[in-house]
N, C-alpha and C positions, 0 to 999 in steps of 0.2 A: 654412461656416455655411449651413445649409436651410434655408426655413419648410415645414412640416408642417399641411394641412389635417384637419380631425374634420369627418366628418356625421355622427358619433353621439357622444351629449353620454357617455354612460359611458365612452368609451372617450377621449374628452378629459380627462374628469376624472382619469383612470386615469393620462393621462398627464403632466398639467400640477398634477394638486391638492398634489402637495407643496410644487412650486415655489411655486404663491400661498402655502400656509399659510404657509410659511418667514416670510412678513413679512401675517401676516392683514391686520392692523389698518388698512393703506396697499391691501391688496388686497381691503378689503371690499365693494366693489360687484363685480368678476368674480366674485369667490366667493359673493356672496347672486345674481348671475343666473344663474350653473351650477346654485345650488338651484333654482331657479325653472326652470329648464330639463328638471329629474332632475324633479319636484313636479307640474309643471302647463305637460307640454311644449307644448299647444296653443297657449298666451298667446302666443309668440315665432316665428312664420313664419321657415324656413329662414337661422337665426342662423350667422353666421360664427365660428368657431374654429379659432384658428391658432396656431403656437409656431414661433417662429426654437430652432433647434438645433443644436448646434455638437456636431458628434460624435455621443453619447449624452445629453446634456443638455439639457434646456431653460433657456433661458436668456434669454425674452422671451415673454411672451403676448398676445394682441389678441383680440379680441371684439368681435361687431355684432350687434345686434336692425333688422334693419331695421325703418323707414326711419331711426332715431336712428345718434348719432355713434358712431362708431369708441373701444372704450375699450381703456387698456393698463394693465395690470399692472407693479408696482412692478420693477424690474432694475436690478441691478448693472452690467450690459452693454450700452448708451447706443447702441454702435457695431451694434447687433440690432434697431436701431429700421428701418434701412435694409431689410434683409430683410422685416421685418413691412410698411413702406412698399410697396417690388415689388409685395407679393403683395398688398397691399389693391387697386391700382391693377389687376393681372391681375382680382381680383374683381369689383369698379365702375366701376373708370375715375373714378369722382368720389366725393367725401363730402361730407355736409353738416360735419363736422367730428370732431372728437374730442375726449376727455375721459382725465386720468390725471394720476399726479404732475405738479405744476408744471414741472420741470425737461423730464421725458421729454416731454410735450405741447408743449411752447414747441420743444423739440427738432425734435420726427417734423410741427410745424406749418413747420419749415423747409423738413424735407424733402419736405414733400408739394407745397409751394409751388414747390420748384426742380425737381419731375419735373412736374406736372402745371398749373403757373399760375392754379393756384385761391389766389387771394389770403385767406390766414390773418389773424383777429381774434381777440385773449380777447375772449371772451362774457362767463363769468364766475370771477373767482378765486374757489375753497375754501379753507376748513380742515376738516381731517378729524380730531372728536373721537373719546373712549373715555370710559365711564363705569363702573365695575366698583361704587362705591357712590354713594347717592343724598345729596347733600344738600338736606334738604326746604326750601322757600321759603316765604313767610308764606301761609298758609291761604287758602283762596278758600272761597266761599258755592258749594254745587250739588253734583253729585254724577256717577261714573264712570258709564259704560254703554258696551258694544260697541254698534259700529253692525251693522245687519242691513239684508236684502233689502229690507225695506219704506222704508230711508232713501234707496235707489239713486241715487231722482231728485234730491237736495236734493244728495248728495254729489257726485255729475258737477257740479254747480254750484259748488261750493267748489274739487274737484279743478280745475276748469277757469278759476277764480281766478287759485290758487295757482299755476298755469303762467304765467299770463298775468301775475303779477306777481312770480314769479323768474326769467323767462328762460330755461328751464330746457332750451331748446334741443329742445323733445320735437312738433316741427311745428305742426300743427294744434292750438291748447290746446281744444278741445270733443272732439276725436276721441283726441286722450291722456288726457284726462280721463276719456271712456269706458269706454275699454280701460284706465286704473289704476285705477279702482273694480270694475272685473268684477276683475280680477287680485287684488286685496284680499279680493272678496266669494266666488270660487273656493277659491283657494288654505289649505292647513287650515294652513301655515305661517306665515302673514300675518294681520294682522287689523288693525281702524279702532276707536278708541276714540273716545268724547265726553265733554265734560263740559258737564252742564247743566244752569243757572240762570234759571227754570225749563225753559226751552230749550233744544236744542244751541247753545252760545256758542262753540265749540273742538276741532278734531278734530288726531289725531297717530294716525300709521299705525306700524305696524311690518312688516318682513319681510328676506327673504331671510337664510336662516340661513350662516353663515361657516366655521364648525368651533365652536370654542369661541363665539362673540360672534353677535349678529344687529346688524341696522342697524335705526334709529328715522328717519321721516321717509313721507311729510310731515306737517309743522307747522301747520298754515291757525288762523288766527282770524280772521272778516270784520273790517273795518275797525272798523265800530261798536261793536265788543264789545272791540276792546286798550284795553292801559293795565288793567287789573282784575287780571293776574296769572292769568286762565285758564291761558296756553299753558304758564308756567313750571311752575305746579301741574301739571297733566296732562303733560305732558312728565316730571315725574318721576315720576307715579302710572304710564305707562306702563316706562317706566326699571323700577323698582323690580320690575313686573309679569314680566318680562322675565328680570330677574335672579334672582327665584322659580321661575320655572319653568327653572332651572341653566343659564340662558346664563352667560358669566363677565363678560362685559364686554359691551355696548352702542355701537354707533357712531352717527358725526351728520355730515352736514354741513351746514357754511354757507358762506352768501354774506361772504367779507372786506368787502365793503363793509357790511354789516351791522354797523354798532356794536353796534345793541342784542341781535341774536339771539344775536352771540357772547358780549355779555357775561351775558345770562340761562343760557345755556346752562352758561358755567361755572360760575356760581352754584347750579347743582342738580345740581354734580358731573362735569361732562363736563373732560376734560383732552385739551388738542391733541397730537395724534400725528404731523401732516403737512400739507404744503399741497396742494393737485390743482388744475387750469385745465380749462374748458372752454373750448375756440376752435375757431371756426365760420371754413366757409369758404366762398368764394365765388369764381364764374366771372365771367368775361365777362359770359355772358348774363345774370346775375341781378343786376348792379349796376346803377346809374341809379335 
């Protein structure tokens, strides 16, 4: 067993995209950043792509946008984490962390621990939804609107919220925040939705296409404005929107420690497909 670098995302997809579609649903976030890679290559400074391969097969994928965590694709073959480990190490020497199945992240956060002594933590546990129909929730006052260039500034403020109170592992939350509203406000595959009473109360993003399904996310309602039913509402007006325009199914995740998001989510239709962990690591130098 080899790992296999790409500096050219067509020619990774070419040679990994069956492998993720085989299990989309669990590979939805590699699969919507390869769109995002094919779509709007500029967003992603020299991203890593990689395949452990045994043979002629692929049999384990990895993926880096730096400076974010290390993500993996779902596999049957546990024992391909170690190859993908080698080679992350030959590329950085260090990571901030990684993200993927629950199982394979708690795994490859072993292994990264016993080559390299960066001390491994979950960050944060998922569930990874699907929604293929909507079930609508009780009605809300206000009304849809995409967001546009002239919201920029308000939404870097919400984007940089929303980091700042998920965890979301993505560095700087003002400088991710940034660069995911340009990424939103670029991209003709992506888009930012609002609902507003008579102001934007609630925004939900969509992008990165997968094959059959896109991914919904992020969720934001400022603090003032929950409890009303905004996010549920709009969550499924974008859901719905989504599935009109022939995606077949819709993905989501959440935070497990979220009682409420998980259980609004399945309320307007979303059904759990898998778990994923994000855990973060750390050196020496950056404890105390």
């Amino acid at each position: 067993m080899r790992a296999e670098r790409f500096s050219d995302v067509g020619e990774f997809t070419a040679a990994v995209g069956a492998f993720l579609a085989h299990n989309e649903a669990l590979n939805n976030l590699p699969l919507g950043i390869m769109s995002t890679l094919r779509t709007n290559p500029g967003h992603y400074r020299e991203p890593y792509l990689a395949a452990a391969v045994d043979g002629d097969e692929v049999v384990a994928v990895a993926m880096r946008t730096p400076p974010h965590n290390l993500i993996l694709a779902h596999t049957d073959r546990p024992e391909a984490l170690a190859v993908l480990a080698d080679d992350a190490i030959q590329a950085f020497g260090t990571l901030p962390g990684v993200v993927g199945p629950q199982a394979l992240a708690l795994q490859f956060m072993e292994l990264w621990q016993a080559r390299t002594g960066q001390r491994g933590v979950v960050q944060v546990g998922e569930r990874i939804y699907e929604a293929k129909a909507v079930t609508w929730p009780r009605a809300v006052s206000g009304s849809l609107r995409q967001a546009a260039e002239s919201d920029r500034s308000w939404l870097v403020d919400w984007f940089e919220a929303f980091h700042s109170e998920a965890a979301t592992g993505m560095g700087d939350p003002r400088q991710a925040a940034e660069r995911g509203v340009e990424r939103f406000l670029q991209d003709d595959t992506a888009g930012l939705w609002l609902w507003q009473d008579p102001e934007p109360v609630s925004l939900v993003g969509s992008s990165g296409p997968t094959g059959t399904g896109i991914r919904v996310g992020p969720v934001y309602t400022p603090r003032t404005q929950r409890g009303h039913g905004y996010a549920s509402w709009l969550t499924a007006e974008v859901t719905q929107l989504r599935l009109s325009q022939g995606y077949g199914r819709v993905f989501l995740y959440t935070d497990l420690a979220n009682s409420t998001s998980n259980k609004i989510y399945q309320a307007v239709g979303y059904r759990p497909v898998g778990d994923a962990a994000q855990c973060q690591f750390r050196g020496p130098e950056t404890e105390g």
